[in-house]
PDB file of N, CA, C and O in Angstrom:
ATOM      1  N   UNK A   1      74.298 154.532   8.939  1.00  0.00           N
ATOM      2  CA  UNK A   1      74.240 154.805  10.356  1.00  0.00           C
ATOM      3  C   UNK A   1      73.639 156.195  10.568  1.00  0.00           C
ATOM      4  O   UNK A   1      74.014 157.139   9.872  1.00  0.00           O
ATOM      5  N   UNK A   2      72.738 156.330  11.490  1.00  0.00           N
ATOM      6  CA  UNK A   2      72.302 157.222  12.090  1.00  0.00           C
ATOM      7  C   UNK A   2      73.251 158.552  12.646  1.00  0.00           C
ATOM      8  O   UNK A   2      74.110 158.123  13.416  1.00  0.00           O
ATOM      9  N   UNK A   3      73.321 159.820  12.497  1.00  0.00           N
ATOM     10  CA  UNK A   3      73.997 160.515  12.867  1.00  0.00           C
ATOM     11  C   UNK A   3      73.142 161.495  14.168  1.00  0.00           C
ATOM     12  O   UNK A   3      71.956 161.828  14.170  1.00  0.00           O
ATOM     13  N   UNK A   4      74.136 161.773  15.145  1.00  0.00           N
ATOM     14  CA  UNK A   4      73.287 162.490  15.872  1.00  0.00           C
ATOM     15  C   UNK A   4      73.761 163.822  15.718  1.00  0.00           C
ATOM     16  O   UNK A   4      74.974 164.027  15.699  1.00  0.00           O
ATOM     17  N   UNK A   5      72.879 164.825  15.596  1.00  0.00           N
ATOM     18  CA  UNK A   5      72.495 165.724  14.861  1.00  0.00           C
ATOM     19  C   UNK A   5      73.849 166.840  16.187  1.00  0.00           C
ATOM     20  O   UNK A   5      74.781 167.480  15.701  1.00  0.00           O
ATOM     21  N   UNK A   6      73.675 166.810  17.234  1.00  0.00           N
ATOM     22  CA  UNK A   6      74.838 167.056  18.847  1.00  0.00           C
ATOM     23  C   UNK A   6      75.859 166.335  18.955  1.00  0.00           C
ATOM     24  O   UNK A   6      75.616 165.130  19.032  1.00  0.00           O
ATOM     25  N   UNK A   7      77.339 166.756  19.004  1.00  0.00           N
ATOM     26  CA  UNK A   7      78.382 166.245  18.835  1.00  0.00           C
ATOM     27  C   UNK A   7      78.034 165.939  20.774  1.00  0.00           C
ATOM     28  O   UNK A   7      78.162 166.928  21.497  1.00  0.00           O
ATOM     29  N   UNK A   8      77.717 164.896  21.284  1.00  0.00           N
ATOM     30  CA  UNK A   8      77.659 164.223  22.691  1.00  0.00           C
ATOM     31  C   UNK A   8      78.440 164.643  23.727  1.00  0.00           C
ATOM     32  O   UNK A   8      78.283 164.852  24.930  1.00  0.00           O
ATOM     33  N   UNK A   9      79.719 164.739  22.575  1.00  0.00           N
ATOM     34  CA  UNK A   9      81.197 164.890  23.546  1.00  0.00           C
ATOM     35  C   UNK A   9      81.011 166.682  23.795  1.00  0.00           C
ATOM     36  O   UNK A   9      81.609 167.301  24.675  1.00  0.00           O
ATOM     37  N   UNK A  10      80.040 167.302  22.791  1.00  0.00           N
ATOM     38  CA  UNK A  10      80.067 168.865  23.466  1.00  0.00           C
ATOM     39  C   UNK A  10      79.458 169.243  24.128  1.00  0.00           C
ATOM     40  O   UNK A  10      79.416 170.393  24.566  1.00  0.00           O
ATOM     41  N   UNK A  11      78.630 168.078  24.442  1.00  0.00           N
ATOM     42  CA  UNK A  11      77.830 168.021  25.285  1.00  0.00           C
ATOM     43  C   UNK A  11      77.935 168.128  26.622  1.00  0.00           C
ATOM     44  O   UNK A  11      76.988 168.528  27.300  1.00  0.00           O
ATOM     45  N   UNK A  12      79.500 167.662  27.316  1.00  0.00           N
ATOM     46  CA  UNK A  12      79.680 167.123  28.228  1.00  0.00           C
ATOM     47  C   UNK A  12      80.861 168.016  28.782  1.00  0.00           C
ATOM     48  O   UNK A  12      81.063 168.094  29.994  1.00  0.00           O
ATOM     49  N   UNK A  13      81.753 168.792  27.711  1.00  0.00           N
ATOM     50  CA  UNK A  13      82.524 169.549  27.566  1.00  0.00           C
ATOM     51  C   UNK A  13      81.780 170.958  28.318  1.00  0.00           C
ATOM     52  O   UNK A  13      82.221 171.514  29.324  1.00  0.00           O
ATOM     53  N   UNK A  14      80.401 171.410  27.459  1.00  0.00           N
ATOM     54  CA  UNK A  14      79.737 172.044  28.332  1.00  0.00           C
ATOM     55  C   UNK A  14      79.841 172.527  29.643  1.00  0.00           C
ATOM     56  O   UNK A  14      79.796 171.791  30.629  1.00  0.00           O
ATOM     57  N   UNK A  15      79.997 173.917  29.688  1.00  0.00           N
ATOM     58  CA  UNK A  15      80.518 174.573  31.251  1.00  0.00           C
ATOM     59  C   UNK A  15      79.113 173.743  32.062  1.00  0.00           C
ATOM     60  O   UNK A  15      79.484 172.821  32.788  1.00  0.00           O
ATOM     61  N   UNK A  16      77.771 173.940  32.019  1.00  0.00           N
ATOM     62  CA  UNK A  16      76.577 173.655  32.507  1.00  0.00           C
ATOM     63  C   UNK A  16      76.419 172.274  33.208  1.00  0.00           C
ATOM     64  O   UNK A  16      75.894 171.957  34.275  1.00  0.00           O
ATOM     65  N   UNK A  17      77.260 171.334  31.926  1.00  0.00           N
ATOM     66  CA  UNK A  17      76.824 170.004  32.387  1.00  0.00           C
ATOM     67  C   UNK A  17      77.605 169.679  33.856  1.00  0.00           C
ATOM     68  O   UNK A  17      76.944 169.116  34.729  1.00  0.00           O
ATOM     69  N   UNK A  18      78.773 169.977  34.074  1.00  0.00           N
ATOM     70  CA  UNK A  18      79.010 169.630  35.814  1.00  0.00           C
ATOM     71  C   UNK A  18      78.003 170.066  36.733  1.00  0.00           C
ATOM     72  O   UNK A  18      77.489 169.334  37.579  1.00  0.00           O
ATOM     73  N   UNK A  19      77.669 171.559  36.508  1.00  0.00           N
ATOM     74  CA  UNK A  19      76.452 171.640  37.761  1.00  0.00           C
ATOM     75  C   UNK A  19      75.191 170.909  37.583  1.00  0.00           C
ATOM     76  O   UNK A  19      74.496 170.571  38.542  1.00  0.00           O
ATOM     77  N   UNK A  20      74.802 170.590  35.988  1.00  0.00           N
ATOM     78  CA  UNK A  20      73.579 169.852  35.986  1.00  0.00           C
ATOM     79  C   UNK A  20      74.144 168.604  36.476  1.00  0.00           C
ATOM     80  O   UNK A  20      73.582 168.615  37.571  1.00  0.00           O
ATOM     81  N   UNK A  21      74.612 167.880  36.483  1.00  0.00           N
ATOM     82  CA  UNK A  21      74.980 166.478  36.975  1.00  0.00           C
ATOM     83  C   UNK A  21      74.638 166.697  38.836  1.00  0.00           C
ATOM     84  O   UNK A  21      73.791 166.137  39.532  1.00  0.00           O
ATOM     85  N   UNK A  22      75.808 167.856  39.251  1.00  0.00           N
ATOM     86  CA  UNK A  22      75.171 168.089  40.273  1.00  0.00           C
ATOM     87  C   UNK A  22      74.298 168.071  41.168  1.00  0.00           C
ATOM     88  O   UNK A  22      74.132 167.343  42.147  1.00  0.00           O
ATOM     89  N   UNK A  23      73.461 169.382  40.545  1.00  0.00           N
ATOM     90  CA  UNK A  23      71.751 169.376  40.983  1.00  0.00           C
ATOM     91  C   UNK A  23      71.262 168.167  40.864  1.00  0.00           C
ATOM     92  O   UNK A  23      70.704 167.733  41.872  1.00  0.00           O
ATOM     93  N   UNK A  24      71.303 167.420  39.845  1.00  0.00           N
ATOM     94  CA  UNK A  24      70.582 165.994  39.547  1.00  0.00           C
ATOM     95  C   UNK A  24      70.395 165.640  40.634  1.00  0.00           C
ATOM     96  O   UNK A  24      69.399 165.463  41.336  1.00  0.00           O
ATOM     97  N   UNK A  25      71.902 165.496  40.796  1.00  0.00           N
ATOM     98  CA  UNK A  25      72.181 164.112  42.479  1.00  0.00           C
ATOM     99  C   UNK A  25      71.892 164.467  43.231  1.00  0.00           C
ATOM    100  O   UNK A  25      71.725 163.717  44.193  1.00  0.00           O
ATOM    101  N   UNK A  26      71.666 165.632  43.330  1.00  0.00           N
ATOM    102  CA  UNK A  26      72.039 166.443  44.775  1.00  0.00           C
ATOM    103  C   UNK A  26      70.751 166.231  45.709  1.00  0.00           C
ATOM    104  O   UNK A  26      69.833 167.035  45.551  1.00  0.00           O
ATOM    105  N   UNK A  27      70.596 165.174  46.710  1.00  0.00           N
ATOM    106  CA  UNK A  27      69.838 165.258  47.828  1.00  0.00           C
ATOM    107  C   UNK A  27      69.360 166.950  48.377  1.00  0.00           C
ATOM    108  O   UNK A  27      68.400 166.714  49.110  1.00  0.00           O
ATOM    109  N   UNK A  28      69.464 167.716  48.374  1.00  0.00           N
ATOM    110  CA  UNK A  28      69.531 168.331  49.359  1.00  0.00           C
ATOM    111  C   UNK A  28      68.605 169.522  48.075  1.00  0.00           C
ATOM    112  O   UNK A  28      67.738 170.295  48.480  1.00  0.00           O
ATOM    113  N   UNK A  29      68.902 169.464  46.963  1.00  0.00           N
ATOM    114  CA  UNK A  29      67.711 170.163  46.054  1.00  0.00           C
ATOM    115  C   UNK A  29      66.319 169.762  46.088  1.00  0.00           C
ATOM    116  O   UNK A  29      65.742 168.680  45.981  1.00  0.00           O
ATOM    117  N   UNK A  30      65.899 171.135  46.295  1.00  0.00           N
ATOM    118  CA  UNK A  30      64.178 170.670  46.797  1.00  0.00           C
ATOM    119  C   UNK A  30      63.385 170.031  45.292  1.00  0.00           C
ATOM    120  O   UNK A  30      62.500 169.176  45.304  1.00  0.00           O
ATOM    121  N   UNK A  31      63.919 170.642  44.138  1.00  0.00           N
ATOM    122  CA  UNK A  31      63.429 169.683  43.058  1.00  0.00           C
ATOM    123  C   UNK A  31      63.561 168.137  42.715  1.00  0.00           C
ATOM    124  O   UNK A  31      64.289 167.848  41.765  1.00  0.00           O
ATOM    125  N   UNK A  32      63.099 167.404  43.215  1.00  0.00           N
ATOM    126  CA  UNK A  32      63.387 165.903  43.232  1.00  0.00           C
ATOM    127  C   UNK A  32      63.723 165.310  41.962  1.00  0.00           C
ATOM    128  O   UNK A  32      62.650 165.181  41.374  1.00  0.00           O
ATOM    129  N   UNK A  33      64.672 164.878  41.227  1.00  0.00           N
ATOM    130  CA  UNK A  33      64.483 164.135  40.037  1.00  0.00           C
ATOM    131  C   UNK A  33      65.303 162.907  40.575  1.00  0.00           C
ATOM    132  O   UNK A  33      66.441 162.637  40.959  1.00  0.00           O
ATOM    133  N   UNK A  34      63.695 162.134  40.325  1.00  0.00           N
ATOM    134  CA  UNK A  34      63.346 160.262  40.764  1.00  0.00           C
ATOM    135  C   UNK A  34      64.279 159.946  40.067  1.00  0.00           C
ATOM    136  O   UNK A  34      64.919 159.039  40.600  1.00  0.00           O
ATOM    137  N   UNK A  35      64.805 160.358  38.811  1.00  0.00           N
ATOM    138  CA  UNK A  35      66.019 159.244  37.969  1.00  0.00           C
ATOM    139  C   UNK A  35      66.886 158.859  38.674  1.00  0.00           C
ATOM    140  O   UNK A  35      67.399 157.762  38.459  1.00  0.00           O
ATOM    141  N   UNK A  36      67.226 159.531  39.549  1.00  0.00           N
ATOM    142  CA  UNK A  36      68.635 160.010  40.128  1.00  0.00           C
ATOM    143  C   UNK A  36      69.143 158.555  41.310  1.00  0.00           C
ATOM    144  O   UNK A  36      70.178 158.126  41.819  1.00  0.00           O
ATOM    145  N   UNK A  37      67.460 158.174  41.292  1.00  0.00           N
ATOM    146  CA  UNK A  37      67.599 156.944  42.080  1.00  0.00           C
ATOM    147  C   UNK A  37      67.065 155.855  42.269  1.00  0.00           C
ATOM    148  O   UNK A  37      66.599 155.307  43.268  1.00  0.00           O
ATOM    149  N   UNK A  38      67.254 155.353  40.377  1.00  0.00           N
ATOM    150  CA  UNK A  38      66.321 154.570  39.875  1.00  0.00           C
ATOM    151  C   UNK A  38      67.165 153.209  40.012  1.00  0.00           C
ATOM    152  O   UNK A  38      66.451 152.208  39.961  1.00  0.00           O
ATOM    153  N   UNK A  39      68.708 152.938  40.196  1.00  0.00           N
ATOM    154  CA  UNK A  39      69.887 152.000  40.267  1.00  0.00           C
ATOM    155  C   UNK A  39      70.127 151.233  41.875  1.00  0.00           C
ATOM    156  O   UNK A  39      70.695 150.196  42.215  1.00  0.00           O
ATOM    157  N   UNK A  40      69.421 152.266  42.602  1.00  0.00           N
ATOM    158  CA  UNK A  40      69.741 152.213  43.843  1.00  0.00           C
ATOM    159  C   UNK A  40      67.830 151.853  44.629  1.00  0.00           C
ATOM    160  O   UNK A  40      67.716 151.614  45.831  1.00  0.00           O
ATOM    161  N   UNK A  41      67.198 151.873  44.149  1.00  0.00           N
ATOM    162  CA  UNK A  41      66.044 151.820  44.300  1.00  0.00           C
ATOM    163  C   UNK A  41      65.731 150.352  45.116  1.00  0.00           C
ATOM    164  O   UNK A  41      65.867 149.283  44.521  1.00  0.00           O
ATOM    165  N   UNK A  42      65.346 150.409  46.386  1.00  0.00           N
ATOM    166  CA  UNK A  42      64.928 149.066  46.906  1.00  0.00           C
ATOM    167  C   UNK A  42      66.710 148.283  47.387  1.00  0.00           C
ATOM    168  O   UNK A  42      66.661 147.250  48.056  1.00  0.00           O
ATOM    169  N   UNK A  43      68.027 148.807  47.030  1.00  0.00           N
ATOM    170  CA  UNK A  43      68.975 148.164  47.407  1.00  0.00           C
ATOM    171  C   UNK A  43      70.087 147.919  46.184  1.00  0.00           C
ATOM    172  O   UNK A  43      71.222 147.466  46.327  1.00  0.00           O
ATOM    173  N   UNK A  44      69.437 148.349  44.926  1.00  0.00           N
ATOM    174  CA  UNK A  44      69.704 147.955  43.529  1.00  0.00           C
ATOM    175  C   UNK A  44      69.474 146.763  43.496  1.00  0.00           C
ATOM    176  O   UNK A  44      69.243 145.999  44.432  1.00  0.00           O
ATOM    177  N   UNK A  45      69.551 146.504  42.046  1.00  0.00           N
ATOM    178  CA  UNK A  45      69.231 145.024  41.156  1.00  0.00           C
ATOM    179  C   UNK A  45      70.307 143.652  41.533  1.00  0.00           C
ATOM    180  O   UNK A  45      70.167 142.435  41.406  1.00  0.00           O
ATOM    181  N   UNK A  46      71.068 144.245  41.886  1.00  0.00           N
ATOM    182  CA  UNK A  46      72.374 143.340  41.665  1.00  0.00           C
ATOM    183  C   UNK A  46      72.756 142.227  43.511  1.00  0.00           C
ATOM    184  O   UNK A  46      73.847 141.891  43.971  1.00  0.00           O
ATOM    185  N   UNK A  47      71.620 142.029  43.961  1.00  0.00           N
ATOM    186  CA  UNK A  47      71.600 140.865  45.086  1.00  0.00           C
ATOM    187  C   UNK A  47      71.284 139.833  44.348  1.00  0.00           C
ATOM    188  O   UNK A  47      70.633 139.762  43.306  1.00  0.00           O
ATOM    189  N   UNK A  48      72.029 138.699  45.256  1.00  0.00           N
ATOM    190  CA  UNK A  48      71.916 137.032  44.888  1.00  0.00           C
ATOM    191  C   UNK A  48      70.505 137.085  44.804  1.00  0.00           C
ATOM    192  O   UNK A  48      70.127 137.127  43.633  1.00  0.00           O
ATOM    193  N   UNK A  49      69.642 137.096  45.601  1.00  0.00           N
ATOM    194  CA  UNK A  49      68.284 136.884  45.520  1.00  0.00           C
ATOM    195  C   UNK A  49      67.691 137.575  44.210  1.00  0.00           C
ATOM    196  O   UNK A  49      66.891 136.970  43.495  1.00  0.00           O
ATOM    197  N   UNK A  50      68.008 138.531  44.004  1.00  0.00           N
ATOM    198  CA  UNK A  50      67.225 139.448  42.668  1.00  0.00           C
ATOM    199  C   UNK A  50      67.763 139.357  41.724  1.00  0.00           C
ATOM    200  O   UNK A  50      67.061 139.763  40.797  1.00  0.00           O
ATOM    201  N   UNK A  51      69.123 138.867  41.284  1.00  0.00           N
ATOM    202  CA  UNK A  51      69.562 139.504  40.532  1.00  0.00           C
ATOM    203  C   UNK A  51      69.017 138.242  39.486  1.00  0.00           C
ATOM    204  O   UNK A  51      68.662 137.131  39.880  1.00  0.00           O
ATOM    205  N   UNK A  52      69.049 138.762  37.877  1.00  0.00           N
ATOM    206  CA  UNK A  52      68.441 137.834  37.015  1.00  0.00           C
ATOM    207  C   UNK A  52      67.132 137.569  36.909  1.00  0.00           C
ATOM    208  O   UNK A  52      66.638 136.741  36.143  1.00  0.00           O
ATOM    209  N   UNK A  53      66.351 138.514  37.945  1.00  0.00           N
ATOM    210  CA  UNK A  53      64.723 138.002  38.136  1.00  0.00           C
ATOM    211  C   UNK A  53      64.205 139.152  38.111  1.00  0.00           C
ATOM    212  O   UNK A  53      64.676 140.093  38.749  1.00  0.00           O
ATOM    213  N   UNK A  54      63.197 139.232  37.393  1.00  0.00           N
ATOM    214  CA  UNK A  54      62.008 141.040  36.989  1.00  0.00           C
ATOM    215  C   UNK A  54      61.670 141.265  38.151  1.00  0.00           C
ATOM    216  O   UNK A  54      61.926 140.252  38.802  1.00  0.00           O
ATOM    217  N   UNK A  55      61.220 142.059  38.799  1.00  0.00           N
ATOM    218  CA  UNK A  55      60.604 142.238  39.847  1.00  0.00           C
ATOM    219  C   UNK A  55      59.645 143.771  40.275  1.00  0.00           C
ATOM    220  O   UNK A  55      59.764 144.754  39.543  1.00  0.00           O
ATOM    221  N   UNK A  56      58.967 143.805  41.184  1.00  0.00           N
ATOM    222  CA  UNK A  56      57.966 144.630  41.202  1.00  0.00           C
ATOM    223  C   UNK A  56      59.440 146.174  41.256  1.00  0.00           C
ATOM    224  O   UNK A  56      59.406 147.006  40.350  1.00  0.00           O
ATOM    225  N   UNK A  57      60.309 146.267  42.140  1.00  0.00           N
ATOM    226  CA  UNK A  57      61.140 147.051  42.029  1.00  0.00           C
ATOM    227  C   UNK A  57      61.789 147.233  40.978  1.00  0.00           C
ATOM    228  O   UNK A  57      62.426 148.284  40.898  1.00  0.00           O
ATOM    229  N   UNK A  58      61.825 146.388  39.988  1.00  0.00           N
ATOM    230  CA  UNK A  58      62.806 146.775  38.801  1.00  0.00           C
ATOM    231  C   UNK A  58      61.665 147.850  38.007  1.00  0.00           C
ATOM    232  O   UNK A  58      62.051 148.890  37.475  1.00  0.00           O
ATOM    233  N   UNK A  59      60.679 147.560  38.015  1.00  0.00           N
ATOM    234  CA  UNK A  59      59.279 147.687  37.510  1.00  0.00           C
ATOM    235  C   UNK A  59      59.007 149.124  37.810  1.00  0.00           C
ATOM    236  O   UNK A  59      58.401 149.893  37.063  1.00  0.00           O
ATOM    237  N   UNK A  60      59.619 149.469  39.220  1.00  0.00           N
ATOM    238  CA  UNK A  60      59.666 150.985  39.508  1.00  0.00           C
ATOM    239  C   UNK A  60      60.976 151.914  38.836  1.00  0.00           C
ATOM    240  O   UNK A  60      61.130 153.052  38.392  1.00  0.00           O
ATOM    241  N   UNK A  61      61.563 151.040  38.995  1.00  0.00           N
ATOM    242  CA  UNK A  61      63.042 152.041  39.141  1.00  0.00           C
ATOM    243  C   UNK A  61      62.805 152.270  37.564  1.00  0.00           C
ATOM    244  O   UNK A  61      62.584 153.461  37.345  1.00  0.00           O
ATOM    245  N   UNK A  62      62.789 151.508  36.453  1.00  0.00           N
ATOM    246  CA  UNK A  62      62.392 151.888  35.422  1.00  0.00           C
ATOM    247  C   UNK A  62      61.428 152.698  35.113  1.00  0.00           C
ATOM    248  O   UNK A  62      61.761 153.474  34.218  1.00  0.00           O
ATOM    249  N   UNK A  63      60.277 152.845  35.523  1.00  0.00           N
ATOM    250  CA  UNK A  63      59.545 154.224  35.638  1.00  0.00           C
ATOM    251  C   UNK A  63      59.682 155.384  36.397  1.00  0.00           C
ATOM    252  O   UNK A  63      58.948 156.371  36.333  1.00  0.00           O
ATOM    253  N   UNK A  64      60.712 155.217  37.162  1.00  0.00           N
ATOM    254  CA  UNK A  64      61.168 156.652  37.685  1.00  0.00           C
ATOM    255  C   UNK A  64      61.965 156.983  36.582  1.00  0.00           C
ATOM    256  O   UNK A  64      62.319 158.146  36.778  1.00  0.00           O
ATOM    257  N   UNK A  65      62.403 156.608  35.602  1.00  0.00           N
ATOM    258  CA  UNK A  65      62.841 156.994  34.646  1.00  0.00           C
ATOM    259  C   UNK A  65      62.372 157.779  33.637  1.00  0.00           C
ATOM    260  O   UNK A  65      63.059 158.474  32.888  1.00  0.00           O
ATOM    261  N   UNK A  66      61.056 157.641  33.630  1.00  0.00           N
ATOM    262  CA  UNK A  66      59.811 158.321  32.960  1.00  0.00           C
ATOM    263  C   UNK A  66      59.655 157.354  31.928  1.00  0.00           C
ATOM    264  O   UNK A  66      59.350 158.015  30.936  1.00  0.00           O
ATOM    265  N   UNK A  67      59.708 155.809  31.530  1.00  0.00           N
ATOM    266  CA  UNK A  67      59.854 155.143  30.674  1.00  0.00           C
ATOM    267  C   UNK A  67      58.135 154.248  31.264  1.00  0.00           C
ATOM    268  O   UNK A  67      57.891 153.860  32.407  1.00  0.00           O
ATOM    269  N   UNK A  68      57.263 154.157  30.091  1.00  0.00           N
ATOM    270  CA  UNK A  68      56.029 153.594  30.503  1.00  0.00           C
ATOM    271  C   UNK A  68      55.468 152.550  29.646  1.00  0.00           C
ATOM    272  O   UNK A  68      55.534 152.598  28.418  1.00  0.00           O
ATOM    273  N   UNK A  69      54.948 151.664  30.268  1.00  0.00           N
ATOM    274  CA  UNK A  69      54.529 150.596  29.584  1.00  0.00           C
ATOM    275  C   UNK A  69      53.235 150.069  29.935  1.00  0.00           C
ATOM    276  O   UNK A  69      52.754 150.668  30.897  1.00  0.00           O
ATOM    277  N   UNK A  70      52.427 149.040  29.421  1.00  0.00           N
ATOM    278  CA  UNK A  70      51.131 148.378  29.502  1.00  0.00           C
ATOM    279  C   UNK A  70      51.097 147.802  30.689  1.00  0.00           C
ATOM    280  O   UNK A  70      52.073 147.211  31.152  1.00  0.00           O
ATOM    281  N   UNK A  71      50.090 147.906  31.235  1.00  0.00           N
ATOM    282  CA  UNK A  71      50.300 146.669  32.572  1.00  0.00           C
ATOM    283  C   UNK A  71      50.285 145.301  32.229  1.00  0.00           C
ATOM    284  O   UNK A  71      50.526 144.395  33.026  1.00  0.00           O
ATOM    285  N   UNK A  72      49.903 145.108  30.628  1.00  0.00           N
ATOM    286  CA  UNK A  72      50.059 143.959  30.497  1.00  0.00           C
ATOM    287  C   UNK A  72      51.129 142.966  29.963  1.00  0.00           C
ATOM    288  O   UNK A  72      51.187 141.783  29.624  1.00  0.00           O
ATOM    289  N   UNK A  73      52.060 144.197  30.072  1.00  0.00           N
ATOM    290  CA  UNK A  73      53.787 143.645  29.932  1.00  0.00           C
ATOM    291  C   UNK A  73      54.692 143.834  31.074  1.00  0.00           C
ATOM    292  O   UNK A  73      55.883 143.573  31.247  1.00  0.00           O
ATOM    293  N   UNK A  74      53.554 144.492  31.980  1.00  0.00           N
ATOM    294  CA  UNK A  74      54.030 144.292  33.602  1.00  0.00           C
ATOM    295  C   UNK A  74      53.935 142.585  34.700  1.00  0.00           C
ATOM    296  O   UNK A  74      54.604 141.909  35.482  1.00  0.00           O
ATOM    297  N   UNK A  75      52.484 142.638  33.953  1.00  0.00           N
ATOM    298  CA  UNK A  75      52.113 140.967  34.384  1.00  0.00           C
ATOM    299  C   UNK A  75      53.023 140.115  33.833  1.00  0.00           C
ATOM    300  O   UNK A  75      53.785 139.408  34.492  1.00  0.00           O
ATOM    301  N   UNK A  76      52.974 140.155  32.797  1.00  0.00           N
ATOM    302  CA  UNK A  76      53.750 138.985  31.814  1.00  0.00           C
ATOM    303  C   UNK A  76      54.939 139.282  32.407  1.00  0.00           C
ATOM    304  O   UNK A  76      55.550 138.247  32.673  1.00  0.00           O
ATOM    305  N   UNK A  77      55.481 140.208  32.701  1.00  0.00           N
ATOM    306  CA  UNK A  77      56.982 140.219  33.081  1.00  0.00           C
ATOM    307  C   UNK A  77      57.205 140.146  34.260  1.00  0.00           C
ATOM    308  O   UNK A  77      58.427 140.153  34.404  1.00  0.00           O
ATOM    309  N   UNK A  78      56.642 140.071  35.309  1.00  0.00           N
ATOM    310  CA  UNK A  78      56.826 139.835  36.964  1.00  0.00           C
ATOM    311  C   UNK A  78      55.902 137.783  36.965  1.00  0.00           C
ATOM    312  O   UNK A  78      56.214 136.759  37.574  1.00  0.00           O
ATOM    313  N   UNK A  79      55.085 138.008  36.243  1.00  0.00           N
ATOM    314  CA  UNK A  79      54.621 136.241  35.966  1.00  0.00           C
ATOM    315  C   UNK A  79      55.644 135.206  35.731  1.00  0.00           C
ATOM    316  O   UNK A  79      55.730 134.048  36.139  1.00  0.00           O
ATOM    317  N   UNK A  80      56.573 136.088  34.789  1.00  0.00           N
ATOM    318  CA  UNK A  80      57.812 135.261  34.282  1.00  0.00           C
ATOM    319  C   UNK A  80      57.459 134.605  32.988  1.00  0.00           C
ATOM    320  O   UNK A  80      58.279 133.809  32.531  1.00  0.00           O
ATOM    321  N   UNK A  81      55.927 134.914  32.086  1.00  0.00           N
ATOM    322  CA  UNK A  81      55.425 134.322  30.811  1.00  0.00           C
ATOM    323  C   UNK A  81      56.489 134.697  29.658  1.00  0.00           C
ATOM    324  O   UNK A  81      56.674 133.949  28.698  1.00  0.00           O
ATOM    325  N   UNK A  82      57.133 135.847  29.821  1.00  0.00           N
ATOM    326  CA  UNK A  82      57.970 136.546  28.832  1.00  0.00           C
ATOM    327  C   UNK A  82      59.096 136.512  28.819  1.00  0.00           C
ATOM    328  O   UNK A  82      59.686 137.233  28.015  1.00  0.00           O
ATOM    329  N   UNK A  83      59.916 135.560  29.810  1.00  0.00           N
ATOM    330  CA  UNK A  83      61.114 135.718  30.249  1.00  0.00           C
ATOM    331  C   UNK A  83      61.591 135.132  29.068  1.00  0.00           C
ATOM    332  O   UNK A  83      62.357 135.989  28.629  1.00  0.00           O
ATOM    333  N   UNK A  84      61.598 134.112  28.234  1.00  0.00           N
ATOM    334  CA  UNK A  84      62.164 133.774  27.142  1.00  0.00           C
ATOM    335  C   UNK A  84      62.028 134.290  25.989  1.00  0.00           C
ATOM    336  O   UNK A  84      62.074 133.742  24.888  1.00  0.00           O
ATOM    337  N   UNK A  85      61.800 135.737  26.356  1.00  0.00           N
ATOM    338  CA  UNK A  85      61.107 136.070  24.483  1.00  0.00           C
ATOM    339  C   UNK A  85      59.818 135.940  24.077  1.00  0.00           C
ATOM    340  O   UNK A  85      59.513 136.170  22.907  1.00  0.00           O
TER     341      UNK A  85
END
């Protein structure tokens, strides 16, 4: 098994990390970080209508994450070609 090199939990213990959590969320900081509202994006994932189905919004909220991919695993995945693997 992989060891991570940062005990996580001191991570969190950290005087810093409450205000960074903070700022993160915090509407009202003029530095925007998009993560902050990548769950909630469009209404979140989790409606009868959406839920279980890729969609052009899931497609965002995951790249406000800074996470990037091909457009051609964007097609395939809003097409529904990939949905089984």
């Amino acid at each position: 098994m992989c060891r991570v090199p940062v005990d996580l939990l001191d991570l969190v213990r950290d005087d810093r990390a409450a205000e960074d959590l903070r700022t993160y969320f915090d509407e009202d900081v003029p530095l925007l970080y998009t993560g902050r509202r990548f769950e909630i994006l469009a209404g979140g994932g989790d409606h009868r209508d959406t839920c279980d189905v890729i969609t052009g919004d899931d497609l965002m909220a995951v790249q406000m994450l800074s996470v990037r991919f091909p457009s051609e695993v964007a097609i395939g995945l809003l097409a529904g070609t990939w949905a089984d693997g």
